[in-house]
C-alpha positions in Angstrom: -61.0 -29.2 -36.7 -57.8 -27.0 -35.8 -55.8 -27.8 -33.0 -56.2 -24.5 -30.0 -53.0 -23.1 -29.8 -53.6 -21.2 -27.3 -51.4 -22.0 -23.9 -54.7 -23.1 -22.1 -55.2 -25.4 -25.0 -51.7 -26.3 -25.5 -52.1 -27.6 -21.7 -54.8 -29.3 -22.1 -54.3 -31.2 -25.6 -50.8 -32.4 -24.0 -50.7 -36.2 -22.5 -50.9 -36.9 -19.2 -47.0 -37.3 -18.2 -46.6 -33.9 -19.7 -49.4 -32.4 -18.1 -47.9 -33.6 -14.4 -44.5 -32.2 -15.3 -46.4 -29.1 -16.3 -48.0 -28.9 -13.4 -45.6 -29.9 -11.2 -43.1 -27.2 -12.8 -45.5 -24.5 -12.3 -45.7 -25.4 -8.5 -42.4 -25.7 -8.3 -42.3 -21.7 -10.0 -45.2 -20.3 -7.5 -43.2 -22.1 -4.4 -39.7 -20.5 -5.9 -41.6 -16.8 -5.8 -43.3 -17.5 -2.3 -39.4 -18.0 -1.0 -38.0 -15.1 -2.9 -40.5 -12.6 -1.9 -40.6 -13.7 1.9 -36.7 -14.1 1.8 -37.0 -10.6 0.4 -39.2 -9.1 3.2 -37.0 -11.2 6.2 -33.2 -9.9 5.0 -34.8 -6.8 4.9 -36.0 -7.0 8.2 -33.0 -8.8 9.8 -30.8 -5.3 8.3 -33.4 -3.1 10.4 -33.0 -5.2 13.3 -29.4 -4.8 13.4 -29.6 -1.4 13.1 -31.7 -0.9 15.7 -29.5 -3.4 18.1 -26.6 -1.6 16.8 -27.8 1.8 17.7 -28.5 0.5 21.5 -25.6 -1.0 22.1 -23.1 1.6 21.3 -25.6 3.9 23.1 -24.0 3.9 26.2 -26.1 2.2 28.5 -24.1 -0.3 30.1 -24.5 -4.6 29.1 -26.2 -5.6 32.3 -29.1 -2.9 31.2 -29.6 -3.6 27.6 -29.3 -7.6 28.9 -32.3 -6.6 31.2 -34.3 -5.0 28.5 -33.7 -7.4 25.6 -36.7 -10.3 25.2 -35.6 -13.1 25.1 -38.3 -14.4 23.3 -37.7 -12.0 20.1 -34.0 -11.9 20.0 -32.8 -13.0 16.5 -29.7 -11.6 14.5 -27.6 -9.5 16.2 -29.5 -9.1 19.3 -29.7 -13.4 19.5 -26.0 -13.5 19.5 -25.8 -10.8 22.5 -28.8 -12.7 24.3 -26.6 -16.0 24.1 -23.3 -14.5 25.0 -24.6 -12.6 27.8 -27.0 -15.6 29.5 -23.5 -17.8 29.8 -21.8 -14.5 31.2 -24.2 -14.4 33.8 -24.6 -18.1 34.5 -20.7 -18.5 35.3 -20.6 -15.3 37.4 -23.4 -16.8 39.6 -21.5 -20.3 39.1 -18.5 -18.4 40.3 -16.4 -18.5 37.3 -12.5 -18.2 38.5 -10.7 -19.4 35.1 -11.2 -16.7 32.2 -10.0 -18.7 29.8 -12.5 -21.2 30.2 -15.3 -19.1 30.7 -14.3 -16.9 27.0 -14.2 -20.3 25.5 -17.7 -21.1 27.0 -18.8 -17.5 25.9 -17.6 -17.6 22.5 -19.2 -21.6 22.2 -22.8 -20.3 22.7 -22.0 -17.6 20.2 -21.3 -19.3 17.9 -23.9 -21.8 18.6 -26.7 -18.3 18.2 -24.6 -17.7 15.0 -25.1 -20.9 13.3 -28.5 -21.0 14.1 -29.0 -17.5 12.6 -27.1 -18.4 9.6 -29.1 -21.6 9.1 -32.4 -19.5 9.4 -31.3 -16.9 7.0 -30.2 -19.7 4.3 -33.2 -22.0 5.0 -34.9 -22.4 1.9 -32.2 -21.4 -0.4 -31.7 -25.2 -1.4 -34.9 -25.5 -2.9 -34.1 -22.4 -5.5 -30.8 -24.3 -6.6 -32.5 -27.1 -7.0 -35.5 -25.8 -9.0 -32.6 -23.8 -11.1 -30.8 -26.5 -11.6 -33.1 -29.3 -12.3 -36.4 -28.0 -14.0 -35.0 -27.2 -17.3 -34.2 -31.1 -17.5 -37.1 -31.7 -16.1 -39.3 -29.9 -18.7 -37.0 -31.1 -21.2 -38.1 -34.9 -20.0 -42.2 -33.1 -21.0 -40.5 -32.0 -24.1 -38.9 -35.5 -25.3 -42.4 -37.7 -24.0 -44.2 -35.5 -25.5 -42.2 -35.3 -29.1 -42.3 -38.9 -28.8 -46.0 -39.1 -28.7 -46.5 -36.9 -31.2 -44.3 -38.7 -33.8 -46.0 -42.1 -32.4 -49.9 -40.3 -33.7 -48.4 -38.8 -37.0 -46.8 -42.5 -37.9 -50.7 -44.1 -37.3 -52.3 -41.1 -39.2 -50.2 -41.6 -41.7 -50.4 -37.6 -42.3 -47.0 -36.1 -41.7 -48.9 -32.1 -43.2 -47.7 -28.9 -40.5 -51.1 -28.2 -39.8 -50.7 -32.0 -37.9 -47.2 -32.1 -37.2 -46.9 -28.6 -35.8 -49.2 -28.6 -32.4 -47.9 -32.4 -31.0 -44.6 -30.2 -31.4 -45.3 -27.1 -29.7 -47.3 -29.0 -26.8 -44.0 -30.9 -26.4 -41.8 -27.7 -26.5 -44.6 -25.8 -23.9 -43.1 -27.8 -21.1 -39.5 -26.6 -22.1 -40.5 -23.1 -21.5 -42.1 -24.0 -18.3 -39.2 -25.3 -17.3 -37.3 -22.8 -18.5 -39.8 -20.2 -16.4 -39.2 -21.9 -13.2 -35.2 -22.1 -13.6 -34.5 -18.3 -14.6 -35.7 -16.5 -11.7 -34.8 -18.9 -9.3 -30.8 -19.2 -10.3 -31.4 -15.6 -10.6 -33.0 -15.2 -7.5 -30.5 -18.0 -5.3 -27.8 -15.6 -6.5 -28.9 -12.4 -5.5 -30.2 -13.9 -1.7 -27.0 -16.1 -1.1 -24.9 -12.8 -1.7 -27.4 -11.7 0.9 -27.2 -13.8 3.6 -23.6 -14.0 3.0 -23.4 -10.5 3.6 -25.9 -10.6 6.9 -24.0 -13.5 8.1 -20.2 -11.6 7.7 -21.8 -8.9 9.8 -22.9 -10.7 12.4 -20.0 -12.5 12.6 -18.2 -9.0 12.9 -20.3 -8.2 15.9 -19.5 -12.1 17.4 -16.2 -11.2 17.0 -16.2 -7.5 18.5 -18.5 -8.6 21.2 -15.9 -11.3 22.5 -12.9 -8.8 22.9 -15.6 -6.5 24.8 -16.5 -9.2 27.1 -12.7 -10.9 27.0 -11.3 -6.9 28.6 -14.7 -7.4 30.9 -13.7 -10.7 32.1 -10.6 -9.7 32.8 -11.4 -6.5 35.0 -14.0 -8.7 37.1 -11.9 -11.7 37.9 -9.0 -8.9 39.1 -11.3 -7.6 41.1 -12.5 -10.4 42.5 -9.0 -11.8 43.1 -8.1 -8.5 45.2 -10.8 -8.9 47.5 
């Protein structure tokens, strides 16, 4: 009876070591394209959202109103960073905040406390695609060698060494390869393409951590004159 050569049947003539590395490579692909298409969809969103901030804050209205009209509750990006920033302004004014260096050091802290947090978020994830691009071509390359092995181990106690017997232990051995080899390729792809992302989302809201403070720093300054003429 000929051997089915087909992938299905490839699959399932395969021992049982090669089938779990099949099958755990193929998760391993489906979870790589869940995080590259929902990666996809969030840096897309995140560069809306900081449009939109953008557009509001250098729309005139002054910090205490857009503070007022931010929620809390959905602030991320851009508009995180100003939520953090302005919540310590306000605590130390009501605190009675008389040093400005210490209260733009306490400023720029939470920022860059809402900063790392947004960077984490943005890069969560990202591991697991170097990882699965690093590691599953070995890994289907372990399929490839048990399953060689196995092969060679039936052809030596049939004693019949013909193509038409050597040829499917073979290809069921090299199926696990290109597996492998499908998981890897669109994740490295894929890691590179979203790290250049986030990189690129994360130097911009680092920009606006940075423009925000001298805002604030001038701010601080006027108030605490002020409040040392009265």
């Amino acid at each position: 009876m000929s051997a089915d050569t087909t992938l299905l049947g490839l699959f399932w003539q395969a021992n049982m070591i090669v089938k779990l590395v099949m099958i755990g490579l193929l998760a391993a692909s489906l979870w790589s394209w869940a995080i590259i298409f929902n990666k996809i969809v969030s840096y897309g969103a995140a560069r809306r959202s900081a449009r939109q901030f953008e557009q509001l804050f250098w729309s005139g209205q002054s910090l205490e109103d857009l503070y007022r009209n931010m929620d809390e509750r959905r602030s991320t990006g851009m508009s995180a960073i100003f939520m953090a920033a302005m919540q310590e302004w306000k605590k130390s004014f009501e605190k009675g905040a008389r040093s400005p260096i210490g209260l733009q050091m306490r400023i720029d802290k939470a920022m860059d406390v809402a900063l790392a947090r947004e960077t984490d978020r943005m890069e969560a994830q990202l591991g697991f695609l170097a990882t699965v691009g690093s590691a599953a071509p070995f890994v289907g390359l372990f399929g490839t060698v048990v399953g060689i092995m196995t092969s060679f181990m039936s052809i030596a106690s049939s004693n019949d060494t013909s193509l038409t017997t050597v040829a499917p232990g073979i290809a069921e051995a090299l199926f696990a390869t290109a597996i492998g080899l499908l998981a890897a390729i669109p994740a490295v792809v894929a890691y590179n393409k979203l790290s250049g992302d986030a990189n690129k989302i994360g130097a911009q809201l680092t920009g606006f951590a940075d423009e925000f403070s001298s805002i604030l720093s001038r701010q601080i300054d006027e108030r605490l004159a002020v409040a040392r003429a009265k």
